[in-house]
N, CA, C and O atoms as a CHARMM CRD file, in Angstrom:
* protein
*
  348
    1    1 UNK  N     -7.41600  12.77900  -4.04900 PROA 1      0.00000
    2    1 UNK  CA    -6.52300  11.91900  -4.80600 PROA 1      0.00000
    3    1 UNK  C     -5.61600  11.17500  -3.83300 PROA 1      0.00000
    4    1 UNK  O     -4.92100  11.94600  -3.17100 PROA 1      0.00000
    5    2 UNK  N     -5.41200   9.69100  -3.53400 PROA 2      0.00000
    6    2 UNK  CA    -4.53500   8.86300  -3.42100 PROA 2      0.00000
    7    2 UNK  C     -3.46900   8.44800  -4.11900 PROA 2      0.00000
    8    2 UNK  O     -3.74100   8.27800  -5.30700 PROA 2      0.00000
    9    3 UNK  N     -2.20500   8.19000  -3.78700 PROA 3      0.00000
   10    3 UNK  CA    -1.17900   7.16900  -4.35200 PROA 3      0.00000
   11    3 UNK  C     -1.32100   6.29100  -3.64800 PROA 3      0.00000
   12    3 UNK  O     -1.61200   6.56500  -2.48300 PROA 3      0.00000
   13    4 UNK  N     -1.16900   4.75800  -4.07300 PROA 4      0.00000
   14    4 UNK  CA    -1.71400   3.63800  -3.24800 PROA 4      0.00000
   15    4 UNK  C     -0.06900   3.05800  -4.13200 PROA 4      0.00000
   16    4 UNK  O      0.18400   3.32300  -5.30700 PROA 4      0.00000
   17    5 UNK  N      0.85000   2.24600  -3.19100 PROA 5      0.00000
   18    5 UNK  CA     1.84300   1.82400  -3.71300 PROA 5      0.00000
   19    5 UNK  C      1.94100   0.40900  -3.04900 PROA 5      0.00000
   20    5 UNK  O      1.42500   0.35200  -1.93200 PROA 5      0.00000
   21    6 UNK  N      2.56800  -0.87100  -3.57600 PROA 6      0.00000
   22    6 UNK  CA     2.57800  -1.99100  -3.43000 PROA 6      0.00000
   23    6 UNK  C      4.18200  -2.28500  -4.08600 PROA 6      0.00000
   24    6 UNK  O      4.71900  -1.57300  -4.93400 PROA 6      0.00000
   25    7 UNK  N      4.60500  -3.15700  -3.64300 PROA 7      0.00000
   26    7 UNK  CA     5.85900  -3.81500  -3.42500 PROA 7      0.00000
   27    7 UNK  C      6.00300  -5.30500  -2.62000 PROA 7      0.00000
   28    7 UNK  O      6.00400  -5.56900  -1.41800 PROA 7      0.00000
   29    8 UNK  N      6.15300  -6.36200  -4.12100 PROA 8      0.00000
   30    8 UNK  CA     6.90200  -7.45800  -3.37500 PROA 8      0.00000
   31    8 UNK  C      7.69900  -7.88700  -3.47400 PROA 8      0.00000
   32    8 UNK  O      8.23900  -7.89500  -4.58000 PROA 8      0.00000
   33    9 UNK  N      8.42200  -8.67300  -2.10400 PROA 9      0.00000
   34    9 UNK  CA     9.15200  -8.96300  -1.88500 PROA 9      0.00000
   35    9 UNK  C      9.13700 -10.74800  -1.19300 PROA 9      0.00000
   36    9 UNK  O     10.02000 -11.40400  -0.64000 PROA 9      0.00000
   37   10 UNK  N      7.57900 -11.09400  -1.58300 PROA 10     0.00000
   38   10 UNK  CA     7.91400 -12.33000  -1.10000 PROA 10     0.00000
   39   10 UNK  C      8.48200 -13.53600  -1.59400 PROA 10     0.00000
   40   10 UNK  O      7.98000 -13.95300  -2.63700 PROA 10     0.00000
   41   11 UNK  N      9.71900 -14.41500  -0.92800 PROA 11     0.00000
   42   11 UNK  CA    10.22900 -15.01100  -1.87500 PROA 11     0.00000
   43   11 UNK  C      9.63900 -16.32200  -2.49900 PROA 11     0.00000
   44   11 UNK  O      9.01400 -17.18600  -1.88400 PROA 11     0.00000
   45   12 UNK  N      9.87600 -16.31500  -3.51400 PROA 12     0.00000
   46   12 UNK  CA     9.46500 -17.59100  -4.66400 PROA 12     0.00000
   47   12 UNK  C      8.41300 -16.64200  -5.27500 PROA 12     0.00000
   48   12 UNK  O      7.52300 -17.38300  -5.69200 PROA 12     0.00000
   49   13 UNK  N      7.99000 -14.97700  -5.60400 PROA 13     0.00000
   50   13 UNK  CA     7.04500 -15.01400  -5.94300 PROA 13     0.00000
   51   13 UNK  C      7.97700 -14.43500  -7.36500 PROA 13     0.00000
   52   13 UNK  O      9.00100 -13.75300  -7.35000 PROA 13     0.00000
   53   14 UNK  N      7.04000 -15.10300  -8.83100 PROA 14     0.00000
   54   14 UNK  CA     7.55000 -13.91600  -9.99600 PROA 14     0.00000
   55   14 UNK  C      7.74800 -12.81900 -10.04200 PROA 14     0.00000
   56   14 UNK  O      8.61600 -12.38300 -10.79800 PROA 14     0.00000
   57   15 UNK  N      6.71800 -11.69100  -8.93500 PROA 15     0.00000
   58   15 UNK  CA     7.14600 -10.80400  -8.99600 PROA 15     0.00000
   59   15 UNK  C      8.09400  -9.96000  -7.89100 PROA 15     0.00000
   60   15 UNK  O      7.98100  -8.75500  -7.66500 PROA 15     0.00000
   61   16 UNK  N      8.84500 -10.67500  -7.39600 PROA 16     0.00000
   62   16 UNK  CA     9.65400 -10.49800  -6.22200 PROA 16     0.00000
   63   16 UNK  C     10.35600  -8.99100  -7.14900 PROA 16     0.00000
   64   16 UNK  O     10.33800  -8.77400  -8.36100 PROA 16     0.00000
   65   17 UNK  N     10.73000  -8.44500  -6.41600 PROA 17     0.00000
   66   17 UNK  CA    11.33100  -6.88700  -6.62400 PROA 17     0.00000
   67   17 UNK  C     10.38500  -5.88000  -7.38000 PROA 17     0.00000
   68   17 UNK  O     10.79100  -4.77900  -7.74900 PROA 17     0.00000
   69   18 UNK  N      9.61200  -6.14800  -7.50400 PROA 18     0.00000
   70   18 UNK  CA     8.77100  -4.98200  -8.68700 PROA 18     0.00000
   71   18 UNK  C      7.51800  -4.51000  -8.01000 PROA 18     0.00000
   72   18 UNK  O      6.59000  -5.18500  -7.56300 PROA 18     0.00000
   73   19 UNK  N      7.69800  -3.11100  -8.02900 PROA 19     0.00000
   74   19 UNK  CA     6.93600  -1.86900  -7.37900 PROA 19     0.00000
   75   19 UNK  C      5.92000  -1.56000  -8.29300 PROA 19     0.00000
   76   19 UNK  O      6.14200  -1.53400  -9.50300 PROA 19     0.00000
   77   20 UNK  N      4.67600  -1.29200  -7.74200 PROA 20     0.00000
   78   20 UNK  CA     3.46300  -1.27100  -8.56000 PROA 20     0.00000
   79   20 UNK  C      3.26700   0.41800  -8.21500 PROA 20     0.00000
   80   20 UNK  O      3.97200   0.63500  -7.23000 PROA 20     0.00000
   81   21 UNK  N      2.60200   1.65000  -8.63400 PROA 21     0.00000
   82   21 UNK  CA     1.72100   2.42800  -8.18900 PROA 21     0.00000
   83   21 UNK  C      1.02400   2.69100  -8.83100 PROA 21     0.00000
   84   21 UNK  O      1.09600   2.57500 -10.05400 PROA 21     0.00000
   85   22 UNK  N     -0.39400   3.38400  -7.83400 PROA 22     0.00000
   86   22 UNK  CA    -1.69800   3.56600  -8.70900 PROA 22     0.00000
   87   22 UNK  C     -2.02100   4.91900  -8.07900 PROA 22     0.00000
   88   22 UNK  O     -1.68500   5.10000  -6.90900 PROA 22     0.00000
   89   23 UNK  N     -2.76100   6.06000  -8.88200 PROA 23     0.00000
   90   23 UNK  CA    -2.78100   7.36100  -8.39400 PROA 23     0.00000
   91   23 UNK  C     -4.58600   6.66100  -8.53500 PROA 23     0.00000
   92   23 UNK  O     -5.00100   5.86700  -9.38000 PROA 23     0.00000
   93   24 UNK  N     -5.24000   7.21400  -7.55200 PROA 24     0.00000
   94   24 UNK  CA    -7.09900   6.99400  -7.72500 PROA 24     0.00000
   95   24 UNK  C     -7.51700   8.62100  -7.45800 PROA 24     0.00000
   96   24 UNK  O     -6.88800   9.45500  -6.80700 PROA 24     0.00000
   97   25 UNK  N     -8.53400   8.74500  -8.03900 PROA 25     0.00000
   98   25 UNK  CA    -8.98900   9.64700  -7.42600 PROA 25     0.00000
   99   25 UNK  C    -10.38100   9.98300  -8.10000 PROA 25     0.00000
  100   25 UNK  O    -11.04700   8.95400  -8.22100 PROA 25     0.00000
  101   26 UNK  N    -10.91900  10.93400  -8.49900 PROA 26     0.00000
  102   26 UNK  CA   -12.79300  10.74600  -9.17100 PROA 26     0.00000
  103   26 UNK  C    -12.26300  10.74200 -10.35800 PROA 26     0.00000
  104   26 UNK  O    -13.28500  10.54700 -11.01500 PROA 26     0.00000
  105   27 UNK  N    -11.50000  10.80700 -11.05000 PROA 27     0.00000
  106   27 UNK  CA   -11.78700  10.40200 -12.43600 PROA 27     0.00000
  107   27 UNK  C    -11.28500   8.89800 -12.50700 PROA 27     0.00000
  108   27 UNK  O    -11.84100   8.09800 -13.25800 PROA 27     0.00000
  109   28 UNK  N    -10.35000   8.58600 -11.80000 PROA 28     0.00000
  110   28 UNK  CA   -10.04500   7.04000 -11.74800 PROA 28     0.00000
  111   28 UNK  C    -10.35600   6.52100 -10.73200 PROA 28     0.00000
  112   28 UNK  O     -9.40600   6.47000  -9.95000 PROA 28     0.00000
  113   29 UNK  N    -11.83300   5.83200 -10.12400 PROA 29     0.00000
  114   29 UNK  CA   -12.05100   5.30900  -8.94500 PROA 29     0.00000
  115   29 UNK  C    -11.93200   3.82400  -9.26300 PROA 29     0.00000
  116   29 UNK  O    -12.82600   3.11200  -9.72100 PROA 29     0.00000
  117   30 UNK  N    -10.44800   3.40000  -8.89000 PROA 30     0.00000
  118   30 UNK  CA   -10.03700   2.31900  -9.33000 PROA 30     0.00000
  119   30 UNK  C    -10.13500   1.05600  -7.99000 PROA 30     0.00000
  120   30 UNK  O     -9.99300   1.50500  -6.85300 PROA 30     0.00000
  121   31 UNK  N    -10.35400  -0.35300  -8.12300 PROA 31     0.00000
  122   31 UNK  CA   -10.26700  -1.11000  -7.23500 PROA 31     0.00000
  123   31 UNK  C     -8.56100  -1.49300  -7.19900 PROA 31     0.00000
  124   31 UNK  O     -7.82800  -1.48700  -8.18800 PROA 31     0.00000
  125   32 UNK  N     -8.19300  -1.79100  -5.92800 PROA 32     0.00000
  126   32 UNK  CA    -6.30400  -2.22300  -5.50900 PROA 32     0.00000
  127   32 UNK  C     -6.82100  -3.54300  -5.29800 PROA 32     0.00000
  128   32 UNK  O     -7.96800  -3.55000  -4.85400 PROA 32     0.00000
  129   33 UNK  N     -6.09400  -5.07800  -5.56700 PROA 33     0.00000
  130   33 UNK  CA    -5.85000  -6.11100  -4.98600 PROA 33     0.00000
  131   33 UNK  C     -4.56200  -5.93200  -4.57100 PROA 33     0.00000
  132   33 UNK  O     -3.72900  -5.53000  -5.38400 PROA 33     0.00000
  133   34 UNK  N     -4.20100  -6.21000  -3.21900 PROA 34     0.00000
  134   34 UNK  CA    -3.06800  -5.86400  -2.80000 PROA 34     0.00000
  135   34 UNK  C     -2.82800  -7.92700  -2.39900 PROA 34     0.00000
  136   34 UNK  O     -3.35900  -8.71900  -1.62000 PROA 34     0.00000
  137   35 UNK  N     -1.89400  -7.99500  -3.31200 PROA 35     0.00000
  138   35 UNK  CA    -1.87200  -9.71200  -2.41000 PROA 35     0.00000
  139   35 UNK  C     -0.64100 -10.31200  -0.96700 PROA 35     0.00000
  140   35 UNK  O      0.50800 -10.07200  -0.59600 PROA 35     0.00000
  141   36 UNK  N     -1.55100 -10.99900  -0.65400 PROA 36     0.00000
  142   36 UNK  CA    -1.15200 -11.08300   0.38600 PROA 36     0.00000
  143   36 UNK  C      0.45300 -11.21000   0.95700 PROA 36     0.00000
  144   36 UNK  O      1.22000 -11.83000   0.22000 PROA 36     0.00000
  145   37 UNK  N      0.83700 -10.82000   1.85000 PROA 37     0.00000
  146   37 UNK  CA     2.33200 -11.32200   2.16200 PROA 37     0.00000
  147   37 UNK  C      3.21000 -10.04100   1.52200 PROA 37     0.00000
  148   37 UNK  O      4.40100 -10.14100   1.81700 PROA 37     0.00000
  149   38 UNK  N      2.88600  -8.85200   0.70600 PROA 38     0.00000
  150   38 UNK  CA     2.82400  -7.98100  -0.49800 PROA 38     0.00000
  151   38 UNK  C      3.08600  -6.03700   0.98800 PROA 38     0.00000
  152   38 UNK  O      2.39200  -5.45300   1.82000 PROA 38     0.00000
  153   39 UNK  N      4.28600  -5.92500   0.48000 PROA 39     0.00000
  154   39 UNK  CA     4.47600  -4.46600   1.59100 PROA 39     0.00000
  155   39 UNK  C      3.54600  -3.56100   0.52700 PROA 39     0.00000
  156   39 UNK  O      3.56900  -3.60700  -0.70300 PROA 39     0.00000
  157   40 UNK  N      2.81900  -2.82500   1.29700 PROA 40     0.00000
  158   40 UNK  CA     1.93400  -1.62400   0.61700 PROA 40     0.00000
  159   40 UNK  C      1.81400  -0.53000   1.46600 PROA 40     0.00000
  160   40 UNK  O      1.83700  -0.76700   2.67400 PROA 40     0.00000
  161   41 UNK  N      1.65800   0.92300   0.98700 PROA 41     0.00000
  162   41 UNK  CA     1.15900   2.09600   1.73100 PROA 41     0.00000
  163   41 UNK  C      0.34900   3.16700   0.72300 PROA 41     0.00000
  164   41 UNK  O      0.46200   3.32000  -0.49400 PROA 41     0.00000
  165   42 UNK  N     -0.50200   3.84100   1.68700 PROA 42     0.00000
  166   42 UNK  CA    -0.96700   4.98500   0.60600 PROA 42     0.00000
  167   42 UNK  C     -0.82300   6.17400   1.09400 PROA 42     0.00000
  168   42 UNK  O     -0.45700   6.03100   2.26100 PROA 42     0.00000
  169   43 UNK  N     -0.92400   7.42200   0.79700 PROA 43     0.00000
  170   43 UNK  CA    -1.01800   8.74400   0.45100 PROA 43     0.00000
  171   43 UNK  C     -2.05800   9.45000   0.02100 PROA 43     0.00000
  172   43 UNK  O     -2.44400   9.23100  -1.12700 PROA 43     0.00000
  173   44 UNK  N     -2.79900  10.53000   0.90100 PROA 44     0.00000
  174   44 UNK  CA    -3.55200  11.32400   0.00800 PROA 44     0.00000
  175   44 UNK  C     -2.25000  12.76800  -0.44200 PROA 44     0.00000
  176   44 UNK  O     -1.51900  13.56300   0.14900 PROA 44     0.00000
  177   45 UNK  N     -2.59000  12.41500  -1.72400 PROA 45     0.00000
  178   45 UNK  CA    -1.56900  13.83800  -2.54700 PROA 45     0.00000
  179   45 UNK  C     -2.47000  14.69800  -2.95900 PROA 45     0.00000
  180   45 UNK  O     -1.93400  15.78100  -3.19500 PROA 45     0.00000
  181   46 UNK  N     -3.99500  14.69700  -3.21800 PROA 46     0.00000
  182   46 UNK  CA    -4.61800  16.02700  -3.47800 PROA 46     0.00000
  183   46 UNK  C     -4.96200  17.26700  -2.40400 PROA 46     0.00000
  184   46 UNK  O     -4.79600  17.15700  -1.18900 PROA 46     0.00000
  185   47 UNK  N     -5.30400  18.07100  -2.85100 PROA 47     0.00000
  186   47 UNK  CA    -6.03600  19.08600  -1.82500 PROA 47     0.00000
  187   47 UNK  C     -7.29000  18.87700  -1.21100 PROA 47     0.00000
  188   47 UNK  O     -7.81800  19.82400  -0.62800 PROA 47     0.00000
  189   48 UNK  N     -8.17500  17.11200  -1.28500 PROA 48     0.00000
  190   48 UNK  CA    -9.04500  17.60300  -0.70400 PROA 48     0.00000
  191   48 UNK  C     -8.70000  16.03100  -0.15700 PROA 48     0.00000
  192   48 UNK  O     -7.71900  15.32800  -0.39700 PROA 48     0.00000
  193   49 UNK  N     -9.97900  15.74600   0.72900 PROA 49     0.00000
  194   49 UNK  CA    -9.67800  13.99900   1.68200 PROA 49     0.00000
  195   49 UNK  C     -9.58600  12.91300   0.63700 PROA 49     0.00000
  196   49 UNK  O     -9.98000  12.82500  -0.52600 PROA 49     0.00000
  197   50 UNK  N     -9.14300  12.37700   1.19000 PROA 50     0.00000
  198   50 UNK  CA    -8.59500  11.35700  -0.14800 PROA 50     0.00000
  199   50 UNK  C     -9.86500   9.91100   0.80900 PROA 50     0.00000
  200   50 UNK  O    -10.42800  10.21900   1.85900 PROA 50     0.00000
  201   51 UNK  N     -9.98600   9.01700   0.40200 PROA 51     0.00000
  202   51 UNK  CA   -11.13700   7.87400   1.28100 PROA 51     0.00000
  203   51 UNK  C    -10.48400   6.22200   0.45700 PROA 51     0.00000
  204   51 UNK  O    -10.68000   5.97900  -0.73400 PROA 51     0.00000
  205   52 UNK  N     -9.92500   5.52900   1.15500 PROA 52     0.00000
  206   52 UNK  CA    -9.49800   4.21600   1.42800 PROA 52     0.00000
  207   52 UNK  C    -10.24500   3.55100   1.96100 PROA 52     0.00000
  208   52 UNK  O    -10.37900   3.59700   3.18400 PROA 52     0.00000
  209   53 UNK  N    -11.11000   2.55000   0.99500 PROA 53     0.00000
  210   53 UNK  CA   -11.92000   1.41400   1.81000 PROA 53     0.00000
  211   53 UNK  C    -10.93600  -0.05000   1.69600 PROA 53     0.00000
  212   53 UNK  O    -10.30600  -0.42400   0.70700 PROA 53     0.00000
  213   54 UNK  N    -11.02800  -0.67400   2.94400 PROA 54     0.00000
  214   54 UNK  CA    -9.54600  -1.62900   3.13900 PROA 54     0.00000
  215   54 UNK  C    -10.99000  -3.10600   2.94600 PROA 54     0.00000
  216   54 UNK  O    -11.96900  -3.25900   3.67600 PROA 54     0.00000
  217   55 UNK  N    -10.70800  -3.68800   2.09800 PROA 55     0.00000
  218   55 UNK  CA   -11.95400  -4.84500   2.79800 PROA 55     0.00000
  219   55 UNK  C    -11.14900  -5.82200   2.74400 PROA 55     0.00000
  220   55 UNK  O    -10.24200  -5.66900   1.92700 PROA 55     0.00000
  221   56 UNK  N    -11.15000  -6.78900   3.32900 PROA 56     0.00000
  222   56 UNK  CA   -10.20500  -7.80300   4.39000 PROA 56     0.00000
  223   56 UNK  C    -10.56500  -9.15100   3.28200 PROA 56     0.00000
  224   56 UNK  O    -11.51400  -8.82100   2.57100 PROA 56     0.00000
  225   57 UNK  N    -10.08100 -10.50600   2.96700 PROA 57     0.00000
  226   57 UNK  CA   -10.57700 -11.59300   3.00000 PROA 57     0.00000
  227   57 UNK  C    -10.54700 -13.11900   3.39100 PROA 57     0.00000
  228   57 UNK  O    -10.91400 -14.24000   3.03700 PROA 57     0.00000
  229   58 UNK  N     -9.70600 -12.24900   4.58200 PROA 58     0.00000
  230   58 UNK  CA   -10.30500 -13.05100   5.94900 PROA 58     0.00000
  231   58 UNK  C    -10.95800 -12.34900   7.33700 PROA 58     0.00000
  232   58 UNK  O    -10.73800 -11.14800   7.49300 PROA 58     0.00000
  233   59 UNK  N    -11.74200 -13.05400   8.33200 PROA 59     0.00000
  234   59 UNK  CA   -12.37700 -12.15600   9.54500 PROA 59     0.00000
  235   59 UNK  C    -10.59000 -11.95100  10.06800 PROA 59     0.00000
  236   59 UNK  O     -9.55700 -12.41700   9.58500 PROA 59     0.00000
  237   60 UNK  N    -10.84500 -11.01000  11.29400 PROA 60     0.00000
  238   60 UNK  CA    -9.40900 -10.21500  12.22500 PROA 60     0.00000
  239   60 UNK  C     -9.51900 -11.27400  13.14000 PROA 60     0.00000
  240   60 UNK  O    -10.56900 -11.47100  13.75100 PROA 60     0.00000
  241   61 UNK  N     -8.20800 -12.18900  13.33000 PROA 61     0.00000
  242   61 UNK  CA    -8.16700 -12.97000  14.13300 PROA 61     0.00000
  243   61 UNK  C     -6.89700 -12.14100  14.97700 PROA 61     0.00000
  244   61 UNK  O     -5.77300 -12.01200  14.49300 PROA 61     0.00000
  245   62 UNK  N     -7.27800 -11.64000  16.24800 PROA 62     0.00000
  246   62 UNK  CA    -6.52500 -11.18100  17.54900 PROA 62     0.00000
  247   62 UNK  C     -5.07900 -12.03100  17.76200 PROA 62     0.00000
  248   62 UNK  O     -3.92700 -11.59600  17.76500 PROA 62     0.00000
  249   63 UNK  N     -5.63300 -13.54900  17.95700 PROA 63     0.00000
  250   63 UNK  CA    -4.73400 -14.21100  17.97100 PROA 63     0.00000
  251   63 UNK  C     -3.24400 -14.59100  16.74900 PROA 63     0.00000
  252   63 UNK  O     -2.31600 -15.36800  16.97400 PROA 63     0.00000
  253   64 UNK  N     -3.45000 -13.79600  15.56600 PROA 64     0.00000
  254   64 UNK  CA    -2.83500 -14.38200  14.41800 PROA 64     0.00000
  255   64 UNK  C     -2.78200 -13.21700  13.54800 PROA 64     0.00000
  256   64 UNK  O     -3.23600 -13.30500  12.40700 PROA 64     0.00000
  257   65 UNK  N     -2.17200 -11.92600  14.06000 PROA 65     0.00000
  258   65 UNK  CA    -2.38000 -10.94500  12.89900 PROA 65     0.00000
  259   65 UNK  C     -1.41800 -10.98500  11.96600 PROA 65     0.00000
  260   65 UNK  O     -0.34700 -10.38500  12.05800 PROA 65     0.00000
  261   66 UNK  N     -1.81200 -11.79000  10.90700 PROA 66     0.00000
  262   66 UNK  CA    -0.75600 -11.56000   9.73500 PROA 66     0.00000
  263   66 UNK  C     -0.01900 -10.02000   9.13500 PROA 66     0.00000
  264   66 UNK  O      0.36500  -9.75300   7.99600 PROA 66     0.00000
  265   67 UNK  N     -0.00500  -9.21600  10.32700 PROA 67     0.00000
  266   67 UNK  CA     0.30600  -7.70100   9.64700 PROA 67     0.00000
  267   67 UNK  C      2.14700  -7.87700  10.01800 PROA 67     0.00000
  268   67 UNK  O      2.68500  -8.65200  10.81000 PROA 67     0.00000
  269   68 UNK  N      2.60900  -7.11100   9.34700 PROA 68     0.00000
  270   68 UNK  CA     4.05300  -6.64400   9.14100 PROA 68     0.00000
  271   68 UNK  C      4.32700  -5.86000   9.10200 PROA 68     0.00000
  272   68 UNK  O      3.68000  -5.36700   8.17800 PROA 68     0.00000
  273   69 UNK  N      5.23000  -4.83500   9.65000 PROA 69     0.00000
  274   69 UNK  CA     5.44800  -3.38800   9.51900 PROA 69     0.00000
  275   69 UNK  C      6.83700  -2.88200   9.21200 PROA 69     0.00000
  276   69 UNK  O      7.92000  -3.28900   9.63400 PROA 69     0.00000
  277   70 UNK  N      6.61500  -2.11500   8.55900 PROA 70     0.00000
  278   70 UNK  CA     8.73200  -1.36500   8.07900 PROA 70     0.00000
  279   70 UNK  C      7.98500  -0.19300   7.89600 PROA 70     0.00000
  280   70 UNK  O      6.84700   0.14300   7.56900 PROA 70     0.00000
  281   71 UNK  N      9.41300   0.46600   8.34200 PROA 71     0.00000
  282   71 UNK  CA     8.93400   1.83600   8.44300 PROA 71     0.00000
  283   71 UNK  C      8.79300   2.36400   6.53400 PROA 71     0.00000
  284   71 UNK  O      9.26100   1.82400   5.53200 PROA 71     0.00000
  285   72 UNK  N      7.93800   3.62200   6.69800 PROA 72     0.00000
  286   72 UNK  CA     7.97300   4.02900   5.67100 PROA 72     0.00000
  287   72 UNK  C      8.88100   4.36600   4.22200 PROA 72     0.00000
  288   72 UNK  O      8.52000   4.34100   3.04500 PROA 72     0.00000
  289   73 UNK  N     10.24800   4.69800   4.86300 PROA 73     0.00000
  290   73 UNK  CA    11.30100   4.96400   4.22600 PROA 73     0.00000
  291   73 UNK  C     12.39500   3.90900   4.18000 PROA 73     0.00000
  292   73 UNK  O     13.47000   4.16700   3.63800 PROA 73     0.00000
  293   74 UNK  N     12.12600   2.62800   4.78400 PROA 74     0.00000
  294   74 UNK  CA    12.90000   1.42700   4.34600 PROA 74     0.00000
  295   74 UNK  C     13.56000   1.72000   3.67200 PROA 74     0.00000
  296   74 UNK  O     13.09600   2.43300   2.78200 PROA 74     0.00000
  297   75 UNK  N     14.81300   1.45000   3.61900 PROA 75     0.00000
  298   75 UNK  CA    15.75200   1.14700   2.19000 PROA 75     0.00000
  299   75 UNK  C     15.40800   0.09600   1.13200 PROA 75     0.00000
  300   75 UNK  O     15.52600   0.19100  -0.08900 PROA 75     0.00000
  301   76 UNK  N     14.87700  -1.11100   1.99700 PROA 76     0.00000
  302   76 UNK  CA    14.34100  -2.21300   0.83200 PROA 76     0.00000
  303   76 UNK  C     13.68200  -2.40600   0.23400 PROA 76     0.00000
  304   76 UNK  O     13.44700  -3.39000  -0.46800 PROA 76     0.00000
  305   77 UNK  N     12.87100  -0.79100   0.48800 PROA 77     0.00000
  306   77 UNK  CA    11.80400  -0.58400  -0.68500 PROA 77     0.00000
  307   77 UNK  C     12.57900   0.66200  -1.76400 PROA 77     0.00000
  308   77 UNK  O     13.17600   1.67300  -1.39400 PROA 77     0.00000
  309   78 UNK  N     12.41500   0.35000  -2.70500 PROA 78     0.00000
  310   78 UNK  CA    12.76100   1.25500  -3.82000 PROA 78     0.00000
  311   78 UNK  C     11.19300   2.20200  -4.28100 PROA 78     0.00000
  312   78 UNK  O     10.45400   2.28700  -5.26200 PROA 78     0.00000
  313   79 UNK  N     11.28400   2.78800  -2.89700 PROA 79     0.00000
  314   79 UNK  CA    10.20900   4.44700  -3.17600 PROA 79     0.00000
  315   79 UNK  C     10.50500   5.15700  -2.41600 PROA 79     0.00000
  316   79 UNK  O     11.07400   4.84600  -1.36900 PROA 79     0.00000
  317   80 UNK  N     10.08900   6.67500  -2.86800 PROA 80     0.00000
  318   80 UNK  CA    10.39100   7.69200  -2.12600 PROA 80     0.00000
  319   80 UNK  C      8.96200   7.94000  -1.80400 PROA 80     0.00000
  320   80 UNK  O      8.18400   7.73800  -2.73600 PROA 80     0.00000
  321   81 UNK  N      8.29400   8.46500  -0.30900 PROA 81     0.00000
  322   81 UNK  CA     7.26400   8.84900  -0.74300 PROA 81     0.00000
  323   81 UNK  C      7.52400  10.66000  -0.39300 PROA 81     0.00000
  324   81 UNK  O      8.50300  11.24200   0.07400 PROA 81     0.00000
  325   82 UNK  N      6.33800  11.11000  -0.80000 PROA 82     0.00000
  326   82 UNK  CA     6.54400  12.36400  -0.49900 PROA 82     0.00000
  327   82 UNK  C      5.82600  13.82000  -0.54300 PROA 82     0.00000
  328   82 UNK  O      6.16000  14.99100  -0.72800 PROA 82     0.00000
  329   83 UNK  N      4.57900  13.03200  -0.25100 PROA 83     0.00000
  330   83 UNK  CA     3.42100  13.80900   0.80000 PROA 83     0.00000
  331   83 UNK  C      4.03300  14.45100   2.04500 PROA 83     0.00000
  332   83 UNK  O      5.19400  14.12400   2.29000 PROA 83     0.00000
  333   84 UNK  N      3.61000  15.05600   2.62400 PROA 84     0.00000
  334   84 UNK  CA     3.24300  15.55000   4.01500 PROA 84     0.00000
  335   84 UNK  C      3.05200  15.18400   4.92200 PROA 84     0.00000
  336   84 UNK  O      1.93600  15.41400   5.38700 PROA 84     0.00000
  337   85 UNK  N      4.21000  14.24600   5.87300 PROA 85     0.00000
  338   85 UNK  CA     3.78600  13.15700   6.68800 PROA 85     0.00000
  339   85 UNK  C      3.28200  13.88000   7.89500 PROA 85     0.00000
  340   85 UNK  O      3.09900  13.03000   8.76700 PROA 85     0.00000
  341   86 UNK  N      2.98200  15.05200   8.32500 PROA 86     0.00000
  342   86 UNK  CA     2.49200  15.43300   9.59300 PROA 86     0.00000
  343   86 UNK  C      3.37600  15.13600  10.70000 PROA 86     0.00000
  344   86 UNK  O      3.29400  15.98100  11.59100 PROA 86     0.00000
  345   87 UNK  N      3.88200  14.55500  10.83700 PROA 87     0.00000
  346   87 UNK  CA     5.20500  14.58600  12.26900 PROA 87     0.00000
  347   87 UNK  C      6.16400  14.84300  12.31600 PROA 87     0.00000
  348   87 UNK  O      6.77400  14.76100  13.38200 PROA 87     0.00000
């Protein structure tokens, strides 16, 4: 089982402030559109491997990685997470 969580914050979008989550797991093997520009993280919360397929729709340009990073526990995200981070 996964929690897959999404949060945006990009501006001009309608849904600027509003936190999405989705629990997947074999009874719900659900597809995520995560859109772009859009902070997201996931979690396995069950007891057994949880499996995240990420498929991209654009190729990985080296030169231009549109990635962004905040740490997990940001304040400007309104979530707690709270799995087992291992460190």
């Amino acid at each position: 089982t996964a929690r897959v969580v999404i949060y945006d914050n990009r501006k001009g979008s309608i849904n600027k402030g509003q936190l999405k989550e989705y629990i997947i797991n074999k009874e719900n093997p659900i597809l995520v559109r995560i859109p772009p520009g859009c902070y997201h993280g996931f979690e396995a919360i069950g007891e057994k491997d949880a499996y995240i397929i990420s498929i991209t729709t654009e190729p990985y340009d080296p030169s231009d990685t549109d990635e962004y990073r905040i740490a997990f526990d940001d304040k400007s995200i309104p979530f707690k997470w709270d799995g087992n981070r291992g460190f």
